[in-house]
C-alpha positions in Angstrom: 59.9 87.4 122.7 63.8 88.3 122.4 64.0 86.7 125.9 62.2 83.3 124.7 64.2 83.2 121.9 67.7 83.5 123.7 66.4 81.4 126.1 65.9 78.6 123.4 69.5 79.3 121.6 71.2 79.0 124.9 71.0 75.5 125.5 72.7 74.6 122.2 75.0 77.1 122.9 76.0 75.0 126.1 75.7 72.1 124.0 78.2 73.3 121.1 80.6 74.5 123.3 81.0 71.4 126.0 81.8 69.6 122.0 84.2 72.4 121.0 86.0 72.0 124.5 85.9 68.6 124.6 87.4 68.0 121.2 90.2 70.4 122.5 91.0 68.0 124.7 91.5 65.2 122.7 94.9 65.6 121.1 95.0 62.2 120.5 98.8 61.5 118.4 98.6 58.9 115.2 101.1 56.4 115.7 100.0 54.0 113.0 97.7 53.7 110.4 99.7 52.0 107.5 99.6 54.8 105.2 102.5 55.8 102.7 104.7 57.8 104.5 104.0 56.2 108.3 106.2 54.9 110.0 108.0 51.3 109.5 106.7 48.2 111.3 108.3 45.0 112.4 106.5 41.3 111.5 106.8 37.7 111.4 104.4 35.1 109.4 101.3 36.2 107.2 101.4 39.5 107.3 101.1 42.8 105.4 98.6 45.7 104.6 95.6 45.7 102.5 92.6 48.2 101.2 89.2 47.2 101.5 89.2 43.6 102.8 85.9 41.4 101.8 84.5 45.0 101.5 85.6 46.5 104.5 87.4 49.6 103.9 89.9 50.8 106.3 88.7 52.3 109.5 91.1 55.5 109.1 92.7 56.4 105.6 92.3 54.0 102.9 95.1 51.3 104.4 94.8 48.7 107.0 96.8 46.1 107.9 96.1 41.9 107.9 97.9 39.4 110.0 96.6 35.9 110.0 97.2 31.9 110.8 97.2 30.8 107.6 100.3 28.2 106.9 100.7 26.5 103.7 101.7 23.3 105.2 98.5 23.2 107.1 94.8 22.8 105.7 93.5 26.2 107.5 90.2 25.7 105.0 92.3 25.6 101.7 93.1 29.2 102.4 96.2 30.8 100.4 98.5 33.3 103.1 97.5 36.5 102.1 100.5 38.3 102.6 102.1 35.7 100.0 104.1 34.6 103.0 103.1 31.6 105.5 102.3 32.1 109.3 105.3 31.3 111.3 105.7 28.4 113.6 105.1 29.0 117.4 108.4 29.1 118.0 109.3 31.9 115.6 107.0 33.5 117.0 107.8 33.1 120.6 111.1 33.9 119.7 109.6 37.6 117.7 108.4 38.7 121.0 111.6 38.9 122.7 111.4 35.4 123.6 108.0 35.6 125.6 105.7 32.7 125.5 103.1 34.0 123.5 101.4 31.1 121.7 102.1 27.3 121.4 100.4 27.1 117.7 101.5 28.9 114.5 100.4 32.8 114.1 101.8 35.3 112.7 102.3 39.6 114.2 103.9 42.8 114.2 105.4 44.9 116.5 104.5 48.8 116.6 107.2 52.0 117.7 105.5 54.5 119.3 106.8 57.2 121.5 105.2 58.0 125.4 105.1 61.7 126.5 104.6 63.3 129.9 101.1 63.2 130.2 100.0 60.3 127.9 97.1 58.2 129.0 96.2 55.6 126.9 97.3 53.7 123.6 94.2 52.8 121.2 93.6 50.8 117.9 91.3 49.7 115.8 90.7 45.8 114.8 88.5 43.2 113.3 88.9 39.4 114.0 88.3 37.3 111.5 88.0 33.8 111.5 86.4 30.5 110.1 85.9 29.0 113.3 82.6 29.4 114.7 80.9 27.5 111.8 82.9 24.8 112.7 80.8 21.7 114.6 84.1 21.6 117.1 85.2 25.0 116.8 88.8 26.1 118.5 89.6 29.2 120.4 92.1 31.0 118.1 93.0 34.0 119.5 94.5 37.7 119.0 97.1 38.9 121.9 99.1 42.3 122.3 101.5 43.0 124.6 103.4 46.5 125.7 107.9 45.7 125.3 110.9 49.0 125.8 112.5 49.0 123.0 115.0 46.6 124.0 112.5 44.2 124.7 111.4 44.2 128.0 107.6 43.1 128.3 105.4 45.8 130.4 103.2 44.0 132.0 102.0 40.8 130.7 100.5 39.4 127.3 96.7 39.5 126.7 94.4 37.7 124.9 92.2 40.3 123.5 89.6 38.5 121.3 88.9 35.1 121.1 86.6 32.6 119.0 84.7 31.5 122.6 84.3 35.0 123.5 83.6 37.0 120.7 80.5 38.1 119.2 80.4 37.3 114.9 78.6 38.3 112.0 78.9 36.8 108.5 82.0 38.3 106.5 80.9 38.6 102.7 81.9 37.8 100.6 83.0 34.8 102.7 85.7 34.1 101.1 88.9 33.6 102.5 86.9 34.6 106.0 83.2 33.7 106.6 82.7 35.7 110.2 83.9 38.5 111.8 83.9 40.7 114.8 83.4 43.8 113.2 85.5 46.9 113.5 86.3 47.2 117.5 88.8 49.3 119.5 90.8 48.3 121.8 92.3 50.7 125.0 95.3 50.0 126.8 96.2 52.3 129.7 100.1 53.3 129.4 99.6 56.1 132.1 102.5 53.9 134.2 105.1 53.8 131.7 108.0 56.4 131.5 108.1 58.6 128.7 110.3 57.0 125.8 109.9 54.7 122.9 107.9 51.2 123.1 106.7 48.9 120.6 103.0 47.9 120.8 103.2 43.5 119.8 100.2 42.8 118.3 99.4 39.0 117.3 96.6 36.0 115.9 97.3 32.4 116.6 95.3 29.0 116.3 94.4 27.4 119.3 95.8 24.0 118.1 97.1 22.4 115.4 94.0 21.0 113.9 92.9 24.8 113.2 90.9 26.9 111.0 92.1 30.0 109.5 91.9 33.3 111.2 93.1 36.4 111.2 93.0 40.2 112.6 92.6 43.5 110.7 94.5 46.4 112.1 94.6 50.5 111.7 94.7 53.6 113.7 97.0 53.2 116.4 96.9 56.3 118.8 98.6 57.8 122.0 95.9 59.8 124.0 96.9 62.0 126.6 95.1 63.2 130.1 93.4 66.5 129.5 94.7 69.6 130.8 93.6 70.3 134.3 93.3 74.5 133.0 91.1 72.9 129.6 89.1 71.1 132.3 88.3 73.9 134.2 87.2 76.1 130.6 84.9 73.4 129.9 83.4 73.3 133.5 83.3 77.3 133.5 81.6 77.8 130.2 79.1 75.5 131.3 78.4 77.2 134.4 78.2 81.0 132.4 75.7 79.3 130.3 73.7 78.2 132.6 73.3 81.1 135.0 72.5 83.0 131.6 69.8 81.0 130.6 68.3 81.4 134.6 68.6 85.1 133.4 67.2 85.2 130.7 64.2 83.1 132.0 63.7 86.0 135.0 
């Protein structure tokens, strides 16, 4: 009976500690997440932080953090910049990224600090794009882009188009008003396993497709650096499993 019993227990034993170990490994750094007392950011355009945002609360911590397309001097829907300020002409923000050709329409971004360590894998956030777009009969492709720059503005790598109106997959946005549809919260993973330890920004961006637009826009929060695991935690993880195993044989005999 003891041995049935034990024999049951060990499997979520196994289970519990794979999680435990696991988690260990995580160690993932917060770089960002627009909370008072984070770090300062860089923008351009319409651009600022916000709570809850058509009744989506902030994917870490209560603060997120709204860029969008919206210009005064354009229709964009009758929408009002949220940040109070307009989106900035393509060439101010061509000229924010260090001169990079990011976009040809109006948008607005931010740039990011965030430091690289030995070891670091990977550089994560969290977004939502919003737009007005796909219930358009002749929808454009708006866009969101990031892009990887040293700190004197070098560009690692090249600039990508993350999310798009074409190539995204929306839901309705209520209340729909200034957005009707959106992506719903979605995390993006860029590898940074190549870059020498030191500081970088992370450029994040939203731009319209043309200048016949919609509005649209990108929610932001919780920007991490996530190192490799430890080789030694690794090899914990694949021991323990192992010693549970070979008790549960055991304990079965």
């Amino acid at each position: 009976m003891r041995a049935s019993y034990l024999t049951r227990l060990s499997a979520p034993l196994l289970g519990m500690l794979i999680c435990v170990a696991l988690a260990q490994t995580s160690q993932a750094r917060k770089v960002e997440g627009f909370e008072a007392g984070d770090q300062a950011v860089t923008s351009t355009g319409d651009a600022g932080t916000q709570g809850a945002y058509q009744g989506e609360a902030a994917p870490e911590g209560t603060v997120q953090y709204l860029i969008t397309t919206v210009r005064t001097v354009d229709s964009e829907d009758g929408v009002a910049p949220q940040s109070g300020t307009s989106a900035s002409s393509f060439a101010t923000l061509n000229s924010f990224f260090f001169n990079q050709t990011v976009s040809n329409e109006d948008g607005s971004a931010l740039l990011i600090p965030f430091t690289i360590l030995p070891g670091d894998s990977t550089l994560t956030f969290q977004y939502d794009f919003l737009s007005n777009e796909p219930a358009q009969t002749t929808p454009r492709n708006d866009f969101a882009f990031e892009g990887l720059f040293t700190s004197g503005g070098a560009l690692q790598g090249s600039i990508n188009n993350f999310a798009t109106v074409s190539g995204s997959s929306f839901s309705i946005f209520g209340p729909s008003s200034p957005f009707q549809f959106h992506t719903g919260s979605q995390t993006l993973t860029l590898s940074v396993a190549s870059l020498a330890p030191g500081t970088y920004d992370l450029g994040i961006g939203v731009s319209d497709a043309t200048n016949t637009s919609h509005a649209s826009g990108l929610l932001i929060d919780n920007v991490q650096v996530n190192p490799v695991p430890e080789p030694s935690t690794i090899g914990l993880i694949i021991a323990g499993a192992v010693s549970c195993v070979a008790m549960r044989r055991r304990l079965k005999k």
